[in-house]
C-alpha positions as CSV (number, residue, x, y, z in Angstrom):
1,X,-65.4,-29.2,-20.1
2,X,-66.8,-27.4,-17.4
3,X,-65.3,-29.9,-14.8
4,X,-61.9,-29.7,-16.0
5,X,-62.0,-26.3,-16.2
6,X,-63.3,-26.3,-12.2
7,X,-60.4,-29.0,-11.5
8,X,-57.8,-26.5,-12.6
9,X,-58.7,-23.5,-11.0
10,X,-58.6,-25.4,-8.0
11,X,-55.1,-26.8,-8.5
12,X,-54.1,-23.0,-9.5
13,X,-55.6,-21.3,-6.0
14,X,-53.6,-24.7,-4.4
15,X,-50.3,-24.1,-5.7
16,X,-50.6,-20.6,-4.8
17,X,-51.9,-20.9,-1.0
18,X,-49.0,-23.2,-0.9
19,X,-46.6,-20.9,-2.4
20,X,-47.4,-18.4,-0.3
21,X,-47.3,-21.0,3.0
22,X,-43.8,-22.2,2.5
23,X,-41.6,-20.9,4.6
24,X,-38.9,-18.2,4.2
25,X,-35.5,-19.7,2.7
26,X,-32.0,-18.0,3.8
27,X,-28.7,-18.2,2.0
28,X,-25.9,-17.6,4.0
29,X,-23.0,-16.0,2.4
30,X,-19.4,-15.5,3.4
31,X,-17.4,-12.7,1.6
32,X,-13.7,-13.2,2.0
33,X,-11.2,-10.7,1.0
34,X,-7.3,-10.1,1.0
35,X,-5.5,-7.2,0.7
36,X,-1.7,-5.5,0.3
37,X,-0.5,-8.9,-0.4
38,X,2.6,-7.1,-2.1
39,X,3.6,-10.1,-4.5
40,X,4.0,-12.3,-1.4
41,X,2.0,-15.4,-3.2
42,X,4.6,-18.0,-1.6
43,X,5.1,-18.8,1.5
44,X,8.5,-17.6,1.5
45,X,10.1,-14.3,1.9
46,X,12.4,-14.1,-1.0
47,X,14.6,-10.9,0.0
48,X,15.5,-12.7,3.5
49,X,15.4,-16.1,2.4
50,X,13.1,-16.8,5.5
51,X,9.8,-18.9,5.7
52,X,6.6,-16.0,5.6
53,X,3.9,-17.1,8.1
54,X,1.3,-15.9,5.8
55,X,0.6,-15.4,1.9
56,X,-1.8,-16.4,-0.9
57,X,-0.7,-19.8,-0.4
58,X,-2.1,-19.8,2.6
59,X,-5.2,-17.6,2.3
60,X,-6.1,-20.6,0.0
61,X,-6.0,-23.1,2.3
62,X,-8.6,-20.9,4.0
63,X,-10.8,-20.3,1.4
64,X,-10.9,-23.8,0.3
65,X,-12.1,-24.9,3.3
66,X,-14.3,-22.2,3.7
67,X,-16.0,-23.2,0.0
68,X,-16.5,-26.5,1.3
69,X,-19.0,-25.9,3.9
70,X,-22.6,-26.5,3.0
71,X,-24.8,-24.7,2.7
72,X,-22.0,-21.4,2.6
73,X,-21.7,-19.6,-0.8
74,X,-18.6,-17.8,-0.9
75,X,-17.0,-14.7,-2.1
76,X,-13.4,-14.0,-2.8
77,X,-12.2,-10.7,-3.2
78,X,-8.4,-8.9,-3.5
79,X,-8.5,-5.5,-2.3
80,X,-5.6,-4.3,-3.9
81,X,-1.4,-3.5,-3.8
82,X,-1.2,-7.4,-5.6
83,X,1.7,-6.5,-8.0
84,X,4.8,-4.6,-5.4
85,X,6.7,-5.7,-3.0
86,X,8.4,-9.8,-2.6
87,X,10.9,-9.8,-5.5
88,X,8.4,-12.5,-7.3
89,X,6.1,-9.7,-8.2
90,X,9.6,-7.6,-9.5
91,X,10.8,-10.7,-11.4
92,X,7.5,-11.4,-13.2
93,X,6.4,-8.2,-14.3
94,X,10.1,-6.9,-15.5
95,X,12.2,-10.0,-15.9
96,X,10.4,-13.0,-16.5
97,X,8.7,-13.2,-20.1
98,X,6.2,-15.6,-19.1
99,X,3.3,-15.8,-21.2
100,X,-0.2,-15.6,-19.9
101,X,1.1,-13.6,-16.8
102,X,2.1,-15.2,-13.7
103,X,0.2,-13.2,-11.4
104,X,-2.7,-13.9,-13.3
105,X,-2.1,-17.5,-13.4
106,X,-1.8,-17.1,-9.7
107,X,-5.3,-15.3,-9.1
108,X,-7.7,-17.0,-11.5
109,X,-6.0,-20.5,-10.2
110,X,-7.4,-18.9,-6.7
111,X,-10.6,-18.3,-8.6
112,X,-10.9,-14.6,-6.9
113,X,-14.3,-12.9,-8.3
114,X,-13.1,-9.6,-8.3
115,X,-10.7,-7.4,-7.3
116,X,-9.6,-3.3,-6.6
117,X,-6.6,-1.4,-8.0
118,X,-4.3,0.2,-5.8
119,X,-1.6,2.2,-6.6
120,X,1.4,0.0,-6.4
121,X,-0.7,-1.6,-9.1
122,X,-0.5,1.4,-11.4
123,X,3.5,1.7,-10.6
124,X,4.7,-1.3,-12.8
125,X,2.9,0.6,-15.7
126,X,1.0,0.6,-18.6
127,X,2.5,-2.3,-19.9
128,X,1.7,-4.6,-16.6
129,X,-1.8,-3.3,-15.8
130,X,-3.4,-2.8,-19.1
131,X,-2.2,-6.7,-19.6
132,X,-3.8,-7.8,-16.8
133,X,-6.7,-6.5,-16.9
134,X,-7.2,-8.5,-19.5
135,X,-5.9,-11.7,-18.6
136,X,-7.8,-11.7,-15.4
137,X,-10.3,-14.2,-15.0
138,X,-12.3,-11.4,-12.7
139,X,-13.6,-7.2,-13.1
140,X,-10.6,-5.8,-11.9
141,X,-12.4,-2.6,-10.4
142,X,-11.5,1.1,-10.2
143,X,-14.3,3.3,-10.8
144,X,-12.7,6.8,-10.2
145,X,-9.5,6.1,-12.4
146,X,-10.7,7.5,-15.9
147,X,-9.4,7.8,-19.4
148,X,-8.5,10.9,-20.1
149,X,-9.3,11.2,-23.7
150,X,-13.0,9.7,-23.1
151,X,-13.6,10.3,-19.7
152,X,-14.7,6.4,-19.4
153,X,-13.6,4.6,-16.5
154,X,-10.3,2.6,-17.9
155,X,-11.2,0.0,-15.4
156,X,-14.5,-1.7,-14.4
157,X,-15.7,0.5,-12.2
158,X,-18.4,-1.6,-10.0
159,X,-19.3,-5.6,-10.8
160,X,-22.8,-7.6,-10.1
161,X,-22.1,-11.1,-8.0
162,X,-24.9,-13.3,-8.0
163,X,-25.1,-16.4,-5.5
164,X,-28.7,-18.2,-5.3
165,X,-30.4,-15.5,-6.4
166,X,-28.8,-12.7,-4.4
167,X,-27.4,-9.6,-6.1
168,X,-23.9,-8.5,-4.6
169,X,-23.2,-5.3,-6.4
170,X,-19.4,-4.9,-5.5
171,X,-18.0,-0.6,-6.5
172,X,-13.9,-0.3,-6.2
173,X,-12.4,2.7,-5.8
174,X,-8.4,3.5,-5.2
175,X,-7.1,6.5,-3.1
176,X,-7.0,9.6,-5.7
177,X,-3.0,10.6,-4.5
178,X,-1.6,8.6,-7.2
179,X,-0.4,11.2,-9.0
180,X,1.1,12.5,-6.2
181,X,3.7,9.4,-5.8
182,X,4.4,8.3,-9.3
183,X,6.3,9.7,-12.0
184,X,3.5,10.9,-14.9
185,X,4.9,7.9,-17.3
186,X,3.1,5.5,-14.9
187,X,-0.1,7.0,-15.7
188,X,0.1,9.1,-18.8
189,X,-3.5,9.2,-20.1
190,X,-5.3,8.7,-17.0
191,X,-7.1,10.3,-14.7
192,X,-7.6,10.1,-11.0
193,X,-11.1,11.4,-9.2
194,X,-11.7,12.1,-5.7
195,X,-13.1,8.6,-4.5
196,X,-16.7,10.6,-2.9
197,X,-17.5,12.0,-6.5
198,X,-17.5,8.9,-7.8
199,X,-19.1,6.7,-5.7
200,X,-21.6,9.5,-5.6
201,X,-22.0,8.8,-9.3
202,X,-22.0,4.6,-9.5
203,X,-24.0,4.6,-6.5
204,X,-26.9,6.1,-7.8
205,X,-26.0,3.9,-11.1
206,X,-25.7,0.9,-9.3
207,X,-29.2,1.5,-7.5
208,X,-30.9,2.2,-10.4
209,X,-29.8,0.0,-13.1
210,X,-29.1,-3.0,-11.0
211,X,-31.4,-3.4,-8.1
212,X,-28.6,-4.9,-5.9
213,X,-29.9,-6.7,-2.7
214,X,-26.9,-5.4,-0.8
215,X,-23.8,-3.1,-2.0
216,X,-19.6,-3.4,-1.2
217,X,-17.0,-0.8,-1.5
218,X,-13.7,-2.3,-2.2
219,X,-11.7,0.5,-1.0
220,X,-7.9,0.6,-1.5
221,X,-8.1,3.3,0.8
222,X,-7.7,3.2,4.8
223,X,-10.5,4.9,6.6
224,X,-8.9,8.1,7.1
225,X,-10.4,11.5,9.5
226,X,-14.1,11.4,10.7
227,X,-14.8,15.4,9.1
228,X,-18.1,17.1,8.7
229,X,-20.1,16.9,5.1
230,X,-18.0,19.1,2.8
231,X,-19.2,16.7,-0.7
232,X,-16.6,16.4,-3.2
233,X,-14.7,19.8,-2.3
234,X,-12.7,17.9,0.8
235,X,-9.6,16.0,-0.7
236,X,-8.4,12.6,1.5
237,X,-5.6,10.2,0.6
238,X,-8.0,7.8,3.0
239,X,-11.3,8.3,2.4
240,X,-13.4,5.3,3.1
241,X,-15.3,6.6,6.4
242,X,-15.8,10.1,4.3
243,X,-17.1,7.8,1.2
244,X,-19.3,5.3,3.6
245,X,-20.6,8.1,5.6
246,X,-22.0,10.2,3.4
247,X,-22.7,8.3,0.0
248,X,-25.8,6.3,1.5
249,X,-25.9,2.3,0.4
250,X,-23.3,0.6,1.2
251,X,-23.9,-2.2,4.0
252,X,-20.0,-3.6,4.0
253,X,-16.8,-1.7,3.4
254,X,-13.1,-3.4,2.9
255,X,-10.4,-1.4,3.7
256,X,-6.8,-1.7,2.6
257,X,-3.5,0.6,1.7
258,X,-2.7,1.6,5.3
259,X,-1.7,-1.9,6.5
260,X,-3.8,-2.1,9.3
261,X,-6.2,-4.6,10.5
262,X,-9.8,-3.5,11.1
263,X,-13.2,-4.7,12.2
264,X,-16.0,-1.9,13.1
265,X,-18.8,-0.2,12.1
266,X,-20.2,3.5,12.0
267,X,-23.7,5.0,11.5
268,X,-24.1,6.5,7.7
269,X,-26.1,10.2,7.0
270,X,-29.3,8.1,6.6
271,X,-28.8,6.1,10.5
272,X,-28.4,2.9,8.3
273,X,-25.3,0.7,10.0
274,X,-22.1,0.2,7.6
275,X,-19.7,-3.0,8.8
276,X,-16.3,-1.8,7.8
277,X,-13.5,-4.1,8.0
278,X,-9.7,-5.1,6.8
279,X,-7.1,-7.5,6.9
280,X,-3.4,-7.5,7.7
281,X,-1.2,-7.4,4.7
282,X,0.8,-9.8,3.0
283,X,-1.5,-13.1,3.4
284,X,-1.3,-12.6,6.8
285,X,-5.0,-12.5,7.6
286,X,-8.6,-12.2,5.8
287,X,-11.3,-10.3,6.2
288,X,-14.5,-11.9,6.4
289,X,-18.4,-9.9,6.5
290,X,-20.9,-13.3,6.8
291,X,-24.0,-12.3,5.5
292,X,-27.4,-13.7,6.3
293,X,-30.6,-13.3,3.7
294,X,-34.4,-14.0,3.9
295,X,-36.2,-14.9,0.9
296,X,-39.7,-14.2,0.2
297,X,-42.4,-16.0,-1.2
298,X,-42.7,-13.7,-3.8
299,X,-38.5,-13.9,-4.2
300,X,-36.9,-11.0,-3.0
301,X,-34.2,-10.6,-0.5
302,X,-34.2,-9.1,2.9
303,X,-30.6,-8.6,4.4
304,X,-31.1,-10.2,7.7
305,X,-27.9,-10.0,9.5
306,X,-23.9,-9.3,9.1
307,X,-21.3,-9.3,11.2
308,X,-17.2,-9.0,10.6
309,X,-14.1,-10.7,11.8
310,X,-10.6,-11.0,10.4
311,X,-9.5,-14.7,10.7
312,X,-5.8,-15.2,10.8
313,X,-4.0,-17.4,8.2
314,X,-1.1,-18.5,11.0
315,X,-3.1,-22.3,11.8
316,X,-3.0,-22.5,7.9
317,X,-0.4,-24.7,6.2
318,X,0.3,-23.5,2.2
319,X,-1.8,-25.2,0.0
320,X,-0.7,-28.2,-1.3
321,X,-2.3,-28.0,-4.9
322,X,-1.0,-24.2,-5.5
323,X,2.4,-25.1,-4.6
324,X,2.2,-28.4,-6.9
325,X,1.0,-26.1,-9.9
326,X,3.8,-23.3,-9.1
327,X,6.5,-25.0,-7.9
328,X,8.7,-24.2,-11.5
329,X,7.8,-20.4,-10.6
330,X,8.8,-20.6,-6.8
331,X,12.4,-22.0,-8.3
332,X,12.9,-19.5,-11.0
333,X,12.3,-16.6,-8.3
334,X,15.0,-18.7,-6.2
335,X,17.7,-18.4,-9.0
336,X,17.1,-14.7,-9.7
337,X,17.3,-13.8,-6.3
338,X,20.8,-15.9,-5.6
339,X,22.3,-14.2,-8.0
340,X,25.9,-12.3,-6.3
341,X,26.2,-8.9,-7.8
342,X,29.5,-7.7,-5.7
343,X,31.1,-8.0,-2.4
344,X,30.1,-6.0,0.8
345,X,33.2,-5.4,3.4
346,X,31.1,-4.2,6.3
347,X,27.6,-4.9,7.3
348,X,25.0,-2.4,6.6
349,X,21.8,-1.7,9.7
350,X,19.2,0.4,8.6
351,X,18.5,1.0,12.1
352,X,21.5,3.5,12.2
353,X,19.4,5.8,10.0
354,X,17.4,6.8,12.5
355,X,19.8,8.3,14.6
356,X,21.7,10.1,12.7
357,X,24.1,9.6,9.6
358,X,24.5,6.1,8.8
359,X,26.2,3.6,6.1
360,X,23.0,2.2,4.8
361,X,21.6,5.6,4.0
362,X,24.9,6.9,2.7
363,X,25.1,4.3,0.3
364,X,22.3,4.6,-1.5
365,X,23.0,8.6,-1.2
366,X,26.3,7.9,-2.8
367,X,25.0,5.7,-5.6
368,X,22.2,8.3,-6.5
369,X,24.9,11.2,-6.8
370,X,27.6,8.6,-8.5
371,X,24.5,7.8,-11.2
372,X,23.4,11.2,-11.7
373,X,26.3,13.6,-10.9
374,X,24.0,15.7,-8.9
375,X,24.8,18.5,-6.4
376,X,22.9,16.8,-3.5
377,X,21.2,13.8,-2.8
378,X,18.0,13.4,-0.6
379,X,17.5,9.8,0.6
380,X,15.8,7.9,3.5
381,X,16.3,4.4,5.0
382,X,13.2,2.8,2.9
383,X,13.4,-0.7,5.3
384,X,12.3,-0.2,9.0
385,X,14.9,-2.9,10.0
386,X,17.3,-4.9,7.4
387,X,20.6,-6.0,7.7
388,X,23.0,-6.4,4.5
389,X,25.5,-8.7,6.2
390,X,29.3,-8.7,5.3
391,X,30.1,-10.7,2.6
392,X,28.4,-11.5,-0.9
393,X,25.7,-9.2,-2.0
394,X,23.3,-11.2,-4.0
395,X,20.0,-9.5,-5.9
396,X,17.6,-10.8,-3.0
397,X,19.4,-7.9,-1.0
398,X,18.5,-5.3,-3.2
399,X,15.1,-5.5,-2.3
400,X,16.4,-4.8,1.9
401,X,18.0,-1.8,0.3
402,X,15.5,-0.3,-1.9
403,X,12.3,-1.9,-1.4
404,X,10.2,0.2,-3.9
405,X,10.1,0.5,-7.7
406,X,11.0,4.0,-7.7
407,X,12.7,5.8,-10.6
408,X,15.6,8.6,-10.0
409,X,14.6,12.4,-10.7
410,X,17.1,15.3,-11.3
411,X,15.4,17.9,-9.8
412,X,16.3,22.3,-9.8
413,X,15.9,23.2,-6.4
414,X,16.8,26.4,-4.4
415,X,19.2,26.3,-1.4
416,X,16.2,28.1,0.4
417,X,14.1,25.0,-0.6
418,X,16.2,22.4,0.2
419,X,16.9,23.8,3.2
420,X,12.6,23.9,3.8
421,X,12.6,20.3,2.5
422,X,14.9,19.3,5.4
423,X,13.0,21.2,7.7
424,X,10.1,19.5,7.0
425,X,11.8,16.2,7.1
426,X,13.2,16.7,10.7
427,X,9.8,18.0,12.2
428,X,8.1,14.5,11.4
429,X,11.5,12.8,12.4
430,X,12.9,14.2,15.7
431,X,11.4,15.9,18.9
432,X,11.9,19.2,20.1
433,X,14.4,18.0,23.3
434,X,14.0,20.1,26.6
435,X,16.3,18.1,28.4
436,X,18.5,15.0,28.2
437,X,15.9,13.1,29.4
438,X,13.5,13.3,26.3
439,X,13.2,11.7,23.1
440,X,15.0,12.0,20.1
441,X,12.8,10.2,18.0
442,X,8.9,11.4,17.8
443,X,6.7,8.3,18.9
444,X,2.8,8.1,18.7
445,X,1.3,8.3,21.7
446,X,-1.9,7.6,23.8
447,X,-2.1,9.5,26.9
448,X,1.5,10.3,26.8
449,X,2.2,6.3,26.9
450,X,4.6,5.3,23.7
451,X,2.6,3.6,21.7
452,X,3.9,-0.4,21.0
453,X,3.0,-2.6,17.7
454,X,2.1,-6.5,18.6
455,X,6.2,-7.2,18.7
456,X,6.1,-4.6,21.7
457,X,8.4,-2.2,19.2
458,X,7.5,1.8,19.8
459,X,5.8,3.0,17.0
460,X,6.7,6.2,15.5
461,X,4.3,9.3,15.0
462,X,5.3,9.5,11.4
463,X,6.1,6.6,8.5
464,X,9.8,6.2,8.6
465,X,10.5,6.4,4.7
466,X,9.9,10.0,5.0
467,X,12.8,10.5,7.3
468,X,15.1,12.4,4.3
469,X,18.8,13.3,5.4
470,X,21.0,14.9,2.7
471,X,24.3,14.5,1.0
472,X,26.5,16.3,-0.3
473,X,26.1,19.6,2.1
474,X,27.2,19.8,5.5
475,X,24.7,20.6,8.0
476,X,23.6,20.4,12.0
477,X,20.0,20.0,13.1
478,X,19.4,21.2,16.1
479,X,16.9,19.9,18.5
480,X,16.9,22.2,21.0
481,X,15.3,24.6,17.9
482,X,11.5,24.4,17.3
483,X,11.0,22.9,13.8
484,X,11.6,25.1,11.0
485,X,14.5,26.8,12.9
486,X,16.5,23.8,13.3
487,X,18.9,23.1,10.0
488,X,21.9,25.2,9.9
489,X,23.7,24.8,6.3
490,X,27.4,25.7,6.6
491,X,28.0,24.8,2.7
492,X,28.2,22.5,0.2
493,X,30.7,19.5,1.5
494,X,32.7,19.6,-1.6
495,X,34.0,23.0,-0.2
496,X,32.1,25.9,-2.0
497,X,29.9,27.8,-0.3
498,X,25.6,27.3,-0.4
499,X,23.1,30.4,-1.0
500,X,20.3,30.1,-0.7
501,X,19.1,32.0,-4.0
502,X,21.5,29.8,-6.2
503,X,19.9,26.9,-7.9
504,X,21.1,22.9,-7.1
505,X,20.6,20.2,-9.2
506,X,19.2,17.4,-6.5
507,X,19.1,13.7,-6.6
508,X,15.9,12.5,-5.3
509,X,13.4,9.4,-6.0
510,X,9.9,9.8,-7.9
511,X,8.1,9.3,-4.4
512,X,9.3,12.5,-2.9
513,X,9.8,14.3,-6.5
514,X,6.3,13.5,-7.3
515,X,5.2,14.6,-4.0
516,X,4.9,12.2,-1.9
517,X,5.5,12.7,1.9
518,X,4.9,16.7,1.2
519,X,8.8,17.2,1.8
520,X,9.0,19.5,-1.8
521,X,4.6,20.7,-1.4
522,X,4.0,21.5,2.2
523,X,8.2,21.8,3.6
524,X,9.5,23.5,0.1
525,X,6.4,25.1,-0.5
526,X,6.3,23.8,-4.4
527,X,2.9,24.1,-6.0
528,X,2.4,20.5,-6.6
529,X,1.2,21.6,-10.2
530,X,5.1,23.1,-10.8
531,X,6.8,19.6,-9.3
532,X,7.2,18.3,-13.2
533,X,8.7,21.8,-14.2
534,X,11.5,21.6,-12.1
535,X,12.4,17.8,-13.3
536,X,15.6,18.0,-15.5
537,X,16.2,14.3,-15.5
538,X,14.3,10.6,-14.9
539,X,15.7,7.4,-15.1
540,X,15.0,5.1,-17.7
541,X,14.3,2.1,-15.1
542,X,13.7,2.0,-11.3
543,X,16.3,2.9,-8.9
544,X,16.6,-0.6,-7.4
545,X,17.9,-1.8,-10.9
546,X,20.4,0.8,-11.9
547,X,21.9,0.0,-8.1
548,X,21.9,-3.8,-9.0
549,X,23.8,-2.3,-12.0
550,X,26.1,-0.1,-10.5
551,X,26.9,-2.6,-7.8
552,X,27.7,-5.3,-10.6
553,X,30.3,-2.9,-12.6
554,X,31.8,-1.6,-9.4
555,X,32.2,-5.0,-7.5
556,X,33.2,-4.4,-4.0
557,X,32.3,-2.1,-1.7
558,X,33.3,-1.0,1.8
559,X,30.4,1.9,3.1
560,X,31.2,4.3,6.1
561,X,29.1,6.4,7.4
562,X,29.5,9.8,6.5
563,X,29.9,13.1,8.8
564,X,28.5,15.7,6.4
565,X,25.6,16.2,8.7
566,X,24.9,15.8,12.8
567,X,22.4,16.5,15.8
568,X,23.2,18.7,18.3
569,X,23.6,18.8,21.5
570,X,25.8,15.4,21.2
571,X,25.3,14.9,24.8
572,X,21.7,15.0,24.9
573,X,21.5,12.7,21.6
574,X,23.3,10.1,22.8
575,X,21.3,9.7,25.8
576,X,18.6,9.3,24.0
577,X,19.9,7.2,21.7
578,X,20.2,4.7,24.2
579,X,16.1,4.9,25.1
580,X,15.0,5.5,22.1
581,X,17.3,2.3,20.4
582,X,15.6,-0.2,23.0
583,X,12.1,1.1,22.6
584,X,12.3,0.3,18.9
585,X,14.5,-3.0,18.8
586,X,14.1,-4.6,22.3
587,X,17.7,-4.5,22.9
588,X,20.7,-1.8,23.3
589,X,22.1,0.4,20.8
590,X,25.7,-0.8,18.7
């Protein structure tokens, strides 16, 4: 008895000598994440009936060979804007009554493990998202969009990952100015908090409750301005530097929702290094943080190196399987895009908008007052560059003309407040002009160099679909003038004089009714609170559709551009015109 017991006492203090003898093991793990792939799932651009060089197709192709590496676990993540933009994601969240969803066909077939909201998510509605979220194979994530009758998050607001042992706590947040941008109908019964407050709160959560062995912030959310410590009371559209900074724990942040590609990293309040990065939009790239872990003879993790890179998806062919298993899809999106809708007697340039009236913008300014009988309509060129070509106009174009799902408002608006509103618009639009020799156009710059995208296109200092002319008053804008002294209203162009104390009823998307681009908060100077007050009408469907409509009943169309409006001095804008033309499109001006 006694020697048995010896004998096993012995084997006991073996195993353990050798338990604590072996040697450390590592597992290496490679996080992958898209975002602001904007419906583009094939490779194919549907609205220009071109080839795409990127899209989920060919993310896969990436990933696949990425999960095939031994020895590599993977993670794939979506970091939101996954339902707007190519017509497929129009045509299967309106159109198509496919049953379960396509999109989340798509995503599960992918086999993402989670994903953020964004909020071109939340602008195909209740209806979309709230199905979704459900037929998602994956913790769609959103922790600081809430119910509003329980104060719950009405999306999973963080989820655990677990590969050989490793926690991966993953926490999403979405930028809070939804509300801002979209018509209340969008988001009736929710609630949008500022993205520090609750990470502040799921952090602390997360630590607590789930003993994570390393935390990610899915951010739909760019980095936005470095600013001193101000805790909740600061409000940012782009908050993810703010949110990493000073919420202490997170070791890797992807960004998303501006568009641009990142890969950096920044000291938090505690000294502790944060690895931020973030792809290009529409497939075109991934992000990827590789992750290195030492394991412990008694089994816990120690984080023992990271790094980022963004790996582009142009030496990537479209995977073969997804485009097998989708191929009926790919085709129905064809025949709803080749539909003709009317015939167009002149080509249409959104490039013109930028210099002054122009047929592209006057058509959609005519259609919005035709639609709603308004007084005046506000409108920008919502394409940088596209071309509606002479001839058939089929439903693919619809998405060069009005790229968005925004509805049409009615809004009550003061002459004094329209005239504000264009005010506003032409400070982020044109520069104050000293001479012939200078700009028209305001481009960002870097030591007074004009500042060029990868094409070698000048960049401008503000986002173009903010650049709001007017119809349906005639006006100059005057360079020469500092802004706010450069509109001069000479009355309405129907032949009745404007006041400024009389009341117009306004034509104008749910963007810039809601808010968006500050043209009615900071140029008007509307209390954003008293924006839905002053709404008298709303569409009953987005604006793209009701033009698809109007173009259908009224057949063919021959646009001019209009001459209610101009920038003076003539002389001095048409030499600029001819700079300003080539720095933007490589070549001269029509």
């Amino acid at each position: 008895m006694y020697t048995s017991l010896i004998k096993r006492f012995v084997f006991g203090l073996c195993a353990l000598f050798l338990v604590y003898q072996s040697p450390a093991q590592d597992v290496r793990i490679r996080v992958l994440a898209t975002a602001d792939l904007h419906a583009n799932f094939f490779p194919h651009d549907f609205s220009r009936n071109v080839p795409n060089r990127g899209s989920l197709a060919h993310v896969l192709s990436f990933v696949e060979e990425q999960r095939a590496v031994a020895g590599q676990q993977v993670i794939l993540l979506d970091n939101a804007d996954l339902l707007q933009g190519q017509p497929t994601g129009y045509y299967f969240n309106f159109v198509s009554e496919r049953t379960p969803h396509f999109i989340a066909d798509v995503m599960n077939f992918a086999r993402f493990d989670a994903a953020s909201v964004g909020n071109h998510d939340v602008e195909m509605g209740y209806e979309v998202y709230n199905r979704l979220k459900y037929e998602f194979n994956f913790p769609w994530l959103a922790a600081n969009i809430l119910h509003l009758r329980t104060g719950l998050p009405f999306f999973e607001p963080y989820t655990i990952l677990e590969r050989e042992g490793v926690r991966i706590a993953v926490l999403g947040l979405v930028t809070p100015s939804v509300p801002n941008w979209l018509p209340r109908k969008l988001w009736e019964g929710l609630e949008f908090t500022g993205m520090y407050a609750a990470a502040s709160y799921w952090m602390e959560y997360i630590q607590t409750h789930e003993n994570p062995d390393l935390v990610i912030g899915l951010f739909h959310s760019g980095p936005g301005p470095d600013v001193p410590y101000q805790g909740d009371q600061v409000y940012l559209e782009n908050a993810a530097l703010y949110v990493g900074k000073y919420v202490p724990g997170f070791d890797v942040i992807f960004t998303s929702h501006d568009h641009r590609e990142r890969n950096e990293s920044f000291i938090n309040s505690q000294g502790k290094e944060v690895l931020m990065i973030g792809p290009s939009p529409f497939g075109n790239s991934v992000a990827v943080a590789d992750l290195s872990f030492s394991r412990s003879a008694t089994g816990a993790f120690e984080l023992k190196y990271k790094s980022g890179s963004v790996v582009s998806m142009e030496n990537y062919a479209p995977h073969p399987g997804f485009m097998e298993q989708f191929a009926r899809e790919m085709q129905q999106v064809h025949e709803f895009v080749g539909q003709p809708l009317g015939r167009l007697d002149n080509a249409l340039r959104s490039r013109e908008g930028y210099f002054g009236n122009s047929a592209f913008t006057d058509f959609i300014h005519q259609i919005q007052l035709d639609l709603t009988q308004a007084d005046i309509s506000f409108a920008a060129p919502l394409s940088f560059d596209a071309t509606l070509e002479a001839g058939t106009l089929y439903m693919r174009d619809m998405f060069q003309l009005y790229p968005y799902e925004n509805y049409l408002y009615v809004m009550e608006l003061s002459g004094r407040e329209i005239r504000d509103f264009l005010e506003f618009s032409y400070a982020l639009w044109f520069n104050t002009m000293e001479g012939p020799g200078d700009h028209l156009l305001r481009f960002r710059k870097n030591n007074s160099q004009v500042v060029r995208d990868s094409r070698g296109r000048a960049r401008f200092e503000h986002a173009f679909f903010n650049f709001d002319s007017a119809m349906g008053i005639d006006y100059i804008v005057d360079v020469t003038k500092e802004p706010g002294q450069r509109v001069r209203i000479s009355g309405l162009s129907n032949g009745h004089p404007f006041h400024m104390d009389a009341l117009y009823r306004v034509a104008i998307n749910s963007y810039r009714g809601s808010g968006g681009g500050g043209h009615l908060v900071e140029g008007a100077g509307i209390e954003h609170e008293l924006l839905e007050s002053r709404i008298r009408w709303v569409s009953d469907k987005d604006l793209r559709s009701h033009i698809a409509d109007y173009i259908l009943q009224q057949q063919v169309f021959a646009p001019q551009k209009g001459t209610n409006w101009s920038v003076v001095p003539a002389n001095w804008v048409d030499a600029a015109r001819r700079v300003d033309y080539r720095l933007l499109f490589g070549e001269r001006s029509e």
